[in-house]
C-alpha positions in Angstrom: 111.8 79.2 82.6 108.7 80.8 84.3 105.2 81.9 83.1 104.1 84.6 85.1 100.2 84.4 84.4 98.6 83.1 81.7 95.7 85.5 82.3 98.4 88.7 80.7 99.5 88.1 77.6 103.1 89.6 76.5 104.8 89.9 73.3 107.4 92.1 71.4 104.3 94.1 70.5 104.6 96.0 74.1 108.5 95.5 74.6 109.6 99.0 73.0 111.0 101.0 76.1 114.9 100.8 76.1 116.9 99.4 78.9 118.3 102.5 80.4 114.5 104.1 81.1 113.2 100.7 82.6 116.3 101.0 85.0 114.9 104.7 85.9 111.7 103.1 86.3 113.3 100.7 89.0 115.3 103.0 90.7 112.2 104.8 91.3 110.5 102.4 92.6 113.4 100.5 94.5 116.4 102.7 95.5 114.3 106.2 95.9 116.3 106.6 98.8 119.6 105.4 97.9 122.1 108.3 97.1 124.8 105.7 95.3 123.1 105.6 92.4 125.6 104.1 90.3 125.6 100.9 93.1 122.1 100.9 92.9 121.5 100.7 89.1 124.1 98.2 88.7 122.3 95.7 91.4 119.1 96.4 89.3 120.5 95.3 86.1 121.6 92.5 87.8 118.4 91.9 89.0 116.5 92.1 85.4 119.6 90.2 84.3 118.4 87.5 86.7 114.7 87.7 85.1 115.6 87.1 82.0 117.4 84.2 82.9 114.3 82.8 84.1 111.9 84.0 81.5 111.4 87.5 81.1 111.0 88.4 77.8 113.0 90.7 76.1 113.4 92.7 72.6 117.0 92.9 71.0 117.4 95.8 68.5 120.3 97.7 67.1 122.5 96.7 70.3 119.8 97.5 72.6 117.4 95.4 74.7 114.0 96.9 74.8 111.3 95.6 78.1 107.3 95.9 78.7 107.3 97.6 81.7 104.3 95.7 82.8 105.9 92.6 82.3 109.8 93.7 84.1 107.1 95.0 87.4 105.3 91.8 87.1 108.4 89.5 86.5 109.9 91.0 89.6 107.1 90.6 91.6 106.6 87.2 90.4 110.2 85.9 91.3 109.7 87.0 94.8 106.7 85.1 95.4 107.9 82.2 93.6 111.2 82.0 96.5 113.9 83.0 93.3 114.8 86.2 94.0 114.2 88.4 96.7 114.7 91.7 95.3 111.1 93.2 95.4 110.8 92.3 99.1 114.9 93.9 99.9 114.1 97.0 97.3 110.6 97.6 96.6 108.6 96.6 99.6 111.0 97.7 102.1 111.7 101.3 99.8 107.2 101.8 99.7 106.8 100.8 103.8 109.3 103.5 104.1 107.8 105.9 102.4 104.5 105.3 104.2 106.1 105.6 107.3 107.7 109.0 107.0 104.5 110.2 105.1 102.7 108.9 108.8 105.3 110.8 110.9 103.5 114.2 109.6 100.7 116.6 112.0 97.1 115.8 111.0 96.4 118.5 108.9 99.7 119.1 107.1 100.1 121.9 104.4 101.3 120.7 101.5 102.5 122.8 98.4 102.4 120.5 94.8 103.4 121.6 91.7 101.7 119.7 88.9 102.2 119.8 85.0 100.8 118.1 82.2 103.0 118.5 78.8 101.0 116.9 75.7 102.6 115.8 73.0 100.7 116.2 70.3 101.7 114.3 67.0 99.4 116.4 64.2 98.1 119.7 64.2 94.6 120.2 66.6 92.1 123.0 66.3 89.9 124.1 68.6 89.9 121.2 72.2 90.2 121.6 76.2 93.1 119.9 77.8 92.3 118.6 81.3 94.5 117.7 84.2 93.3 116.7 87.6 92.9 119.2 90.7 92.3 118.6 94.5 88.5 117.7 95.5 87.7 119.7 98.5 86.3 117.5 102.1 87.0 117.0 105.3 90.4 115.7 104.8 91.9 118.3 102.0 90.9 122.5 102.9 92.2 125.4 102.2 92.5 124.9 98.9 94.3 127.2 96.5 95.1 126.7 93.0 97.3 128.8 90.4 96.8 127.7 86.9 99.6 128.5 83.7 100.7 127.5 80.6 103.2 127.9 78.5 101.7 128.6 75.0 100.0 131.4 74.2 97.2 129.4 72.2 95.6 128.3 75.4 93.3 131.2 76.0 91.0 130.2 78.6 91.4 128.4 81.7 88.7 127.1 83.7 88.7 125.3 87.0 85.8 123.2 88.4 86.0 120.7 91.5 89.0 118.2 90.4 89.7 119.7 86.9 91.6 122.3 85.2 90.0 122.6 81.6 92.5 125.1 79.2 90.8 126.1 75.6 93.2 125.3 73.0 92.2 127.1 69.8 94.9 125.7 67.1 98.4 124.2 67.5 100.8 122.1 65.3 102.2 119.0 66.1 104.7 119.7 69.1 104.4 119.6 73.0 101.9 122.0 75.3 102.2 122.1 78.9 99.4 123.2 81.5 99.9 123.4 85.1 99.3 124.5 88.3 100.9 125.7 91.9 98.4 123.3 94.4 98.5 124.5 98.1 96.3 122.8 100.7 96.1 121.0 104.7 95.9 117.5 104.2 94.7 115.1 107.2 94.7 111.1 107.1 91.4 109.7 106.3 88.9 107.5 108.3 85.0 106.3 108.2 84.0 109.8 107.2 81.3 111.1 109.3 77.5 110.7 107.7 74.4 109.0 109.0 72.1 107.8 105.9 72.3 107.8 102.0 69.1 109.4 100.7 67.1 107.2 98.1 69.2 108.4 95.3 72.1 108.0 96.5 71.5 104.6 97.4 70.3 103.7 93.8 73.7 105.5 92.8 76.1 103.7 94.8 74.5 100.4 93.8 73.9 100.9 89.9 75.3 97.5 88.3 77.0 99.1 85.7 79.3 102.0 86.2 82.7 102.1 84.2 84.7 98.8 85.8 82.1 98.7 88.0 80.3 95.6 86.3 78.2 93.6 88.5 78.5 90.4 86.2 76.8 86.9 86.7 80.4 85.3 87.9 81.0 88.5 90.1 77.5 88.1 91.7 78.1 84.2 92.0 81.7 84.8 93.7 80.1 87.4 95.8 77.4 85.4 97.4 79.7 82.5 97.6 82.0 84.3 99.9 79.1 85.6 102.0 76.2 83.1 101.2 74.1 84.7 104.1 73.3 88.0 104.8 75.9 90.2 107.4 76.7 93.6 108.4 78.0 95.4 106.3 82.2 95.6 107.2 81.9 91.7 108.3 81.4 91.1 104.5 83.7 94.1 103.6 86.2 92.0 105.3 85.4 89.3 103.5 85.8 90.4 100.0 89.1 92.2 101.3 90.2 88.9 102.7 89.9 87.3 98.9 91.4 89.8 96.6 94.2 89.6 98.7 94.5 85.8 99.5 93.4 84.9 95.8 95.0 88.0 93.4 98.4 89.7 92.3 98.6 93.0 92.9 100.7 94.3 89.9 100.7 96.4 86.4 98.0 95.5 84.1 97.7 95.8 79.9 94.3 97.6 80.0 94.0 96.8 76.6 93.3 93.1 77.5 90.7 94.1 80.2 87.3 92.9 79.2 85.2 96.1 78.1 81.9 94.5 79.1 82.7 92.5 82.6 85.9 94.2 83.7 86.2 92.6 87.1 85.9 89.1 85.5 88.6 89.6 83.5 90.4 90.3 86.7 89.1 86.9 88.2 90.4 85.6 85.0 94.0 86.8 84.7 94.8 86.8 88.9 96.0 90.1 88.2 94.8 93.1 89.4 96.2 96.9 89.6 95.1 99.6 92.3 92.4 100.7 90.1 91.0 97.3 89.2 91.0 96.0 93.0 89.2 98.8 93.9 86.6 98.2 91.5 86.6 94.3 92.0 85.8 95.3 95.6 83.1 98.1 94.9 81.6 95.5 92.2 81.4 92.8 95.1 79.8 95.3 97.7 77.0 96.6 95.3 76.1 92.7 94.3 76.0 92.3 98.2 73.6 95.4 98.4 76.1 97.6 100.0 77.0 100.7 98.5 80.3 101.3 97.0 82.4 104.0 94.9 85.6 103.8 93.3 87.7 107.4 94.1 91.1 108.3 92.6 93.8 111.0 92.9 97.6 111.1 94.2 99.7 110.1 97.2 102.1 112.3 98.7 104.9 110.3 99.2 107.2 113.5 98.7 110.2 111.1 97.0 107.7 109.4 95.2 104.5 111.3 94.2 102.0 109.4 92.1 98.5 108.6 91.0 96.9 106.1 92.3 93.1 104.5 93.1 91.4 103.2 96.1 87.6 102.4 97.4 85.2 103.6 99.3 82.0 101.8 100.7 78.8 103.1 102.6 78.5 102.4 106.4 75.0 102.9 107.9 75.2 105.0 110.6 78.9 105.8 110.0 79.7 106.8 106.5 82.0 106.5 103.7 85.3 103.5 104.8 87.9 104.0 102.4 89.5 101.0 101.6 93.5 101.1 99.7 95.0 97.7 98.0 98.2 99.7 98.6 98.9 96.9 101.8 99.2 94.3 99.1 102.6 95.8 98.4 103.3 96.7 102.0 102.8 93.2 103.2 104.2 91.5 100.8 101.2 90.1 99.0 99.5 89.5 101.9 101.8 87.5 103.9 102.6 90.0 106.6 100.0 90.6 109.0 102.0 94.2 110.2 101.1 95.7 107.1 98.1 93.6 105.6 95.4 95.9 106.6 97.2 99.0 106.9 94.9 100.6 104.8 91.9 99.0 105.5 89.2 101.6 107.0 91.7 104.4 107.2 94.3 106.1 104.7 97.1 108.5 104.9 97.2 112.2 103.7 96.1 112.0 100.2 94.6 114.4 96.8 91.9 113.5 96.5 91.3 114.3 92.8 87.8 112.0 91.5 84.9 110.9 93.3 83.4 108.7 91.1 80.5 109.0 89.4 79.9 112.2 90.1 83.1 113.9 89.9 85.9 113.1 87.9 88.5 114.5 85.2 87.5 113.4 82.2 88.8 113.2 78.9 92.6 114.5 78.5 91.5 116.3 75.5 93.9 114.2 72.9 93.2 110.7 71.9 94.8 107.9 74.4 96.0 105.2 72.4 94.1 101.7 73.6 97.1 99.7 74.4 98.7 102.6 76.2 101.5 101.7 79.1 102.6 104.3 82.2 106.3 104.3 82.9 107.3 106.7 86.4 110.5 107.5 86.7 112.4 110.4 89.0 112.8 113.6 87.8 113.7 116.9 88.5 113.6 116.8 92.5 109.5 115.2 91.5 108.2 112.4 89.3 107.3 112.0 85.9 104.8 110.2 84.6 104.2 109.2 81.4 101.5 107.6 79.4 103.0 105.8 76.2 101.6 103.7 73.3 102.7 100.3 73.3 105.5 101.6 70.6 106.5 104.1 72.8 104.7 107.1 71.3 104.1 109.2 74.3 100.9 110.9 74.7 101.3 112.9 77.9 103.4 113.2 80.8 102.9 114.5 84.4 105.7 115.8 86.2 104.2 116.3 90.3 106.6 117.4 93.1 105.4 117.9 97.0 106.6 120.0 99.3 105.6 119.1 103.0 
């Protein structure tokens, strides 16, 4: 029997999401391209089967086993890198390099269509709130943007779209589901040192505020960050350095954001040896602005047309050359590090992305209903696209996206 981490903490309290969807959620991530689906499933309840022997915990209720889905990702993970089971190296590393590769195999510049929906379900009657979903940010490396907005309720009687938002007025409805949407066309190109020379003054001071979201430059993150680089380098020498250490020293995996430390979110991370791709992005922008180097955290979705999904990297300021983005995704790809032929694959360049927030200037915002604090995301395939959804720990769902791409 095997602890994962005792940085996470699990319980029945977030085991509530029935066998049969957790299996979706694996097929998803493991056997996207496997047309024998029935083969497939069955090896992945043979897998969890294999978990549970060794630890993963599991809810029993009227004849049917209920998982965290956090803790079944984590588990798998875990098993791998522990030398008992080699199913997330066979199924979900080899199914995600694959992905990446075909995405690669495109023209700089590809046009993409999307088609991207957000239903809410909403539990009690609401008067008067704007429902947002996230659009494509216009730059250099997404243009010729077009966007087609709908819904499917009358009650929404204004739409508004601003740089990566669509905003729909939603005067009253009862308790029942809404969806907004919208038809997304635009040419895509991969992403590299974007071209710049100098940050003005304010920008500077931006880029290197201490406190910024899960951008908290703490004590123990400044400590670790001068520890790693105790004197003073260029710029992607200590870049490198801090990418070095979140890989060597962290688990890339699903995270209870409910656990995260409000005040010093990247100690937390130091803490637990987890990290997600939104919290590795912000450990790394957190350690460049205590270094004096500026540092965003940007978000929005990859394009992997079988797979689809949101997802969060980093970018940091180059003098003289501009933003670097830099993607945690080639924790996954390499196998948590220990493949140099996919260990930096997105270090200093990223494939075609949406680029949807640009933080802290541009972002969604608030969804427009209440997300519960110990909510948990479950992706499964649907409907030639994914679906995405946000659920309370109970398994009250909140919202759920459902994206599709067409190359």
């Amino acid at each position: 029997m095997y602890s994962i981490s005792s940085g996470i903490r699990f319980g029945d309290h977030y085991r509530n999401v029935p066998e049969e969807r957790i299996l979706d959620a694996v097929h998803l991530s493991g056997w996207v391209y496997e047309n024998d689906k029935p083969h497939a499933r069955e090896h992945s309840r043979q897998a969890i089967n294999h978990c549970i022997e060794m630890g993963l915990g599991v809810r029993h209720t009227q004849g049917t086993r209920l998982f965290d889905p956090v803790e079944v990702l984590n588990f798998i993970k875990w098993m791998d890198l522990k030398g008992h089971d080699t199913f997330w190296a066979d199924q979900y590393v080899a199914t995600g390099r694959r992905l990446v590769e075909d995405l690669a195999s495109l023209d700089d510049g590809k046009a993409f269509k999307i088609d991207l929906r957000r239903t809410f379900h909403i539990h009690k009657a609401v008067r008067r709130t704007r429902l947002r979903m996230p659009l494509p940010l216009a730059s250099d490396h997404l243009t010729e943007i077009e966007v087609s907005p709908f819904a499917d309720i009358a009650e929404c009687i204004q739409f508004g779209i601003s740089p990566g938002r669509l905003e729909a007025l939603l005067v009253t409805r009862d308790a029942g589901d809404l969806t907004i949407g919208a038809t997304l066309s635009f040419n895509a190109s991969r992403q590299h040192v974007s071209p710049g020379g100098t940050l003005c003054a304010e920008e500077t001071e931006l880029y290197l505020r201490p406190r910024e979201g899960l951008i908290v430059v703490s004590e123990r993150v400044h400590a670790l960050a001068h520890s790693l680089m105790p004197a003073k380098q260029e710029a992607l020498k200590t870049v490198r350095v801090f990418w070095n250490y979140i890989l060597n020293e962290l688990i890339c995996g699903a995270i209870h954001y409910d656990q995260v430390r409000v005040d010093a979110p990247c100690d937390w991370v130091l803490e637990a040896g987890w990290f997600d791709c939104q919290l590795g992005a912000a450990l790394l922008a957190t350690l460049c602005r205590a270094s004096g180097i500026p540092a965003r955290l940007v978000g929005g979705h990859l394009l992997y047309k079988l797979a689809p999904t949101i997802h969060y990297w980093a970018e940091v300021w180059l003098d003289g050359q501009g933003w670097m983005p830099v993607d945690f995704l080639g924790w996954d790809l390499s196998r948590g590090g220990r493949d140099a032929g996919w260990r930096d694959r997105f270090f200093g360049s990223l494939d075609h992305r949406m680029t949807t927030q640009v933080m802290p200037l541009t972002f969604t915002g608030a969804i427009g209903l209440a997300v519960p604090k110990d909510f948990i995301v479950l992706q499964t395939a649907r409907n030639s696209g994914v679906e995405i959804a946000l659920l309370g720990a109970d398994g009250t769902p909140c919202y759920t996206d459902h994206i599709t791409v067409e190359e």
